[in-house]
Each structure stands twice: as C-alpha cells, then as structure tokens.
C-alpha positions, -999 to +999 in steps of 0.1 A: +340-068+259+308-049+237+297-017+256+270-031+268+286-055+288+305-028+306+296-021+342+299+015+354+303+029+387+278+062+390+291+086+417+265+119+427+256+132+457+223+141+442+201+111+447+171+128+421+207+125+393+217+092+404+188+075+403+184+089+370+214+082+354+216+048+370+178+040+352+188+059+318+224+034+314+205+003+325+179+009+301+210+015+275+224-018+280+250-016+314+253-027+343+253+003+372+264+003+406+253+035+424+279+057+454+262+086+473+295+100+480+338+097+477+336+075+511+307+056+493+326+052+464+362+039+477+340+011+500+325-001+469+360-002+444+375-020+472+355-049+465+345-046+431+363-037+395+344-012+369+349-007+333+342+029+340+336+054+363+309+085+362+314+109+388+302+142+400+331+167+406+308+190+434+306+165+460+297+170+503+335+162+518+363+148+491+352+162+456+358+143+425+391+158+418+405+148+447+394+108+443+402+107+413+437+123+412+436+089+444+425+063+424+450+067+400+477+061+420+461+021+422+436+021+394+433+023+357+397+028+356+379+051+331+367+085+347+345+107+332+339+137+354+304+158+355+307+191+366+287+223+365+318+240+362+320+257+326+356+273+336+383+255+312+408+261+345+382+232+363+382+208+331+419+212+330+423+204+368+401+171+368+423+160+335+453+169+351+441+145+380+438+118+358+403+119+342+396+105+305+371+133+298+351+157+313+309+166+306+296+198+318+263+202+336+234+200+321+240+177+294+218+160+272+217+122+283+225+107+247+258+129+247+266+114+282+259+075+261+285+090+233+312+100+256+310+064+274+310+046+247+335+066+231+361+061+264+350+022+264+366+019+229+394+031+236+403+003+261+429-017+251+419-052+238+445-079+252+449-106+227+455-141+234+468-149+200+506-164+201+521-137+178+551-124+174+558-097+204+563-060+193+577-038+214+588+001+220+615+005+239+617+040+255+650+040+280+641+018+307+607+014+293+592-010+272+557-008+253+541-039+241+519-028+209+497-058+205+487-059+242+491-020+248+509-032+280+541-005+297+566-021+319+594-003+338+616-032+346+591-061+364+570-034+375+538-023+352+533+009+344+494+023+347+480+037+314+448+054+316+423+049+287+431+078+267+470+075+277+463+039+263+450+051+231+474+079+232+502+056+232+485+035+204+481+060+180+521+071+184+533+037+183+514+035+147+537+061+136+571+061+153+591+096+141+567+109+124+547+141+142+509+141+144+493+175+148+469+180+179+438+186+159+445+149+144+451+138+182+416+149+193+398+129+158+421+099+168+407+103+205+369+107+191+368+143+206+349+169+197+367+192+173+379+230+191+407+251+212+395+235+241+399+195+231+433+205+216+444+218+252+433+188+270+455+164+246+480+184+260+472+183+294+475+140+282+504+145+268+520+161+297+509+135+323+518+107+296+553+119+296+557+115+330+549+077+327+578+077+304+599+105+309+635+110+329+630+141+325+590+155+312+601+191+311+627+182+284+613+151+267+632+120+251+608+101+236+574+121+237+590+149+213+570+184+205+574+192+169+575+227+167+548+236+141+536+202+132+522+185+169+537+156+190+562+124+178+574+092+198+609+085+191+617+050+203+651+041+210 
C-alpha cells in the first residue's frame, strides 16, 4: 500500500477544521471519511477499516483520549492526536492511551502530511513470499520478523504502528542497546527532550505487550547509560 492509497478517518468537532482537513488530504492523494464527534466516530469504525486515524483531543462528550485509550483495546489503527494542548503532561497522556504521535494546534498543514506519511511507513508490510520463518521468542511470546506479527499462544497480540516499528528496529539488533536519541531517528521523529520521553512512554506500554512483569523487564532491558535492548530467549 503507497500513502496515497491510504484512507484516513478525520475526527473534529469543528466542522470549519474538518471540512478543511478532509479537502486539504483529498487533494494530497487519500481517501477521507469525516466524524463530527467520538459517537460519530465508533458508528463509522464499526463498519469500516482505516489506515489511519486523525482526531481532535478537545471534543463535546468522550474526548479523544478516552476513544482512543478504547479502540485500542480492538484496534490497531494509526492515531494521530490534534490538540491545542501545548502541556507535555497532555501529549504524554494521549501516548500513554495508545496514540502513534501527537500534533499541536495550530500546525502548518504540510507538517500534518509529514507526520501521516511518516506513521503510514511504519506499518508493517506482510509478505507473501514462502521464506524461511524468523522468529523472537520472548517467554510465552513469539515475534515473527518478516511479517512483524506477536502471538501469545493462538491468540495475537496488537502492535500499534510505532510499537510495530519499535519492535522492528530491536529485533535488527538483538543484545545490543540502542540509545533513545537513535530511537526517535529510527521512528522519523523530530529530534529533542520531548520525542525522547515519548519513546519511553512506547517503550513502557510495549513492555506490557510482552512483559511478566513491565516494572522489572525480561526482555525489553534498560541499559543504564547507553538506551534500551531486546534480549530474546
């Protein structure tokens, strides 16, 4: 799938914004499907599958936090939060929820076509090639590196984009530590403090996905001094 095949899900209250953004990404090459609201929204994904979602945090009854700290709990889907919220505590707490990135209001509209595309590429590509099968295994579970595919038993584990990519760029480099300011170039991110806290804020929810216990990690190791290592069984 190209970018421009991608179809996004827009979700503002503002109609004046969502009209807008829903013309500027057409004219950039997606397909858009437009929600007034979190109840508009959850009507709509319950018929339909997105590439990606782009959604307002300040929203009239359930705010963007709040859906998408839901849909994660049955999608995989993208999220990329807007929010006039400059606070780091707000980006932290829509990250923590289960967003791929955050863009704070106003934004230029080419940055907001950089940070999709950006998330969109990250995806993992499934391959139908008849390879031989690599595989992670982390206790009870197993990573498939070609397909970027987690599995606890039968049961698949859900990897959001970055965790995805996350996971892609450890499995590259089994037992060897990779700093956080090579996390956020891997990632595409812009370069700062701030981007260096929200890999950990991935990090942390990644290790629950994989962890017995996250508080003192197994496999998702903190090198003291030198960043973050998978060590596979």
């Amino acid at each position: 799938m190209s970018d421009v095949d991608a179809h996004l899900l827009i979700v503002d209250d503002d109609e004046r914004i969502r009209d807008l953004l829903k013309k500027f990404l057409m004219r950039s090459g997606f397909l858009v499907t437009a929600a007034r609201d979190a109840a508009h929204a959850r009507r709509v994904l319950s018929g339909l599958d997105f590439d990606l979602i782009v959604m307002d945090v300040m929203m009239p009854g359930e705010d963007g936090v709040s859906l998408t700290r839901a849909l994660r709990e049955t999608h995989d889907t993208p999220i990329l939060l807007l929010t006039a919220r400059g606070e780091t505590e707000h980006r932290i707490a829509g990250l923590e929820a289960g967003a791929d990135d955050y863009l704070a209001k106003p934004f230029e509209p080419k940055e907001l076509l950089l940070r999709i595309n950006a998330i969109l590429r990250r995806m993992p590509e499934t391959t139908a090639q008849n390879t031989a099968t690599k595989i992670l295994h982390l206790g009870p579970i197993r990573y498939d590196i070609e397909r970027g595919e987690m599995w606890q038993g039968e049961e698949p584990v859900r990897l959001t984009a970055t965790e995805s990519q996350l996971m892609k760029i450890f499995s590259a480099q089994p037992g060897e530590p990779i700093s956080r300011s090579k996390l956020v170039e891997e990632l595409g991110r812009d370069k700062g403090q701030a981007q260096e806290r929200a890999v950990d804020v991935q990090i942390t929810r990644l290790r629950r996905k994989i962890e017995q216990d996250p508080k003192q990690p197994r496999y998702l190791q903190t090198v003291r001094g030198a960043g973050y290592m998978l060590a596979p069984d």
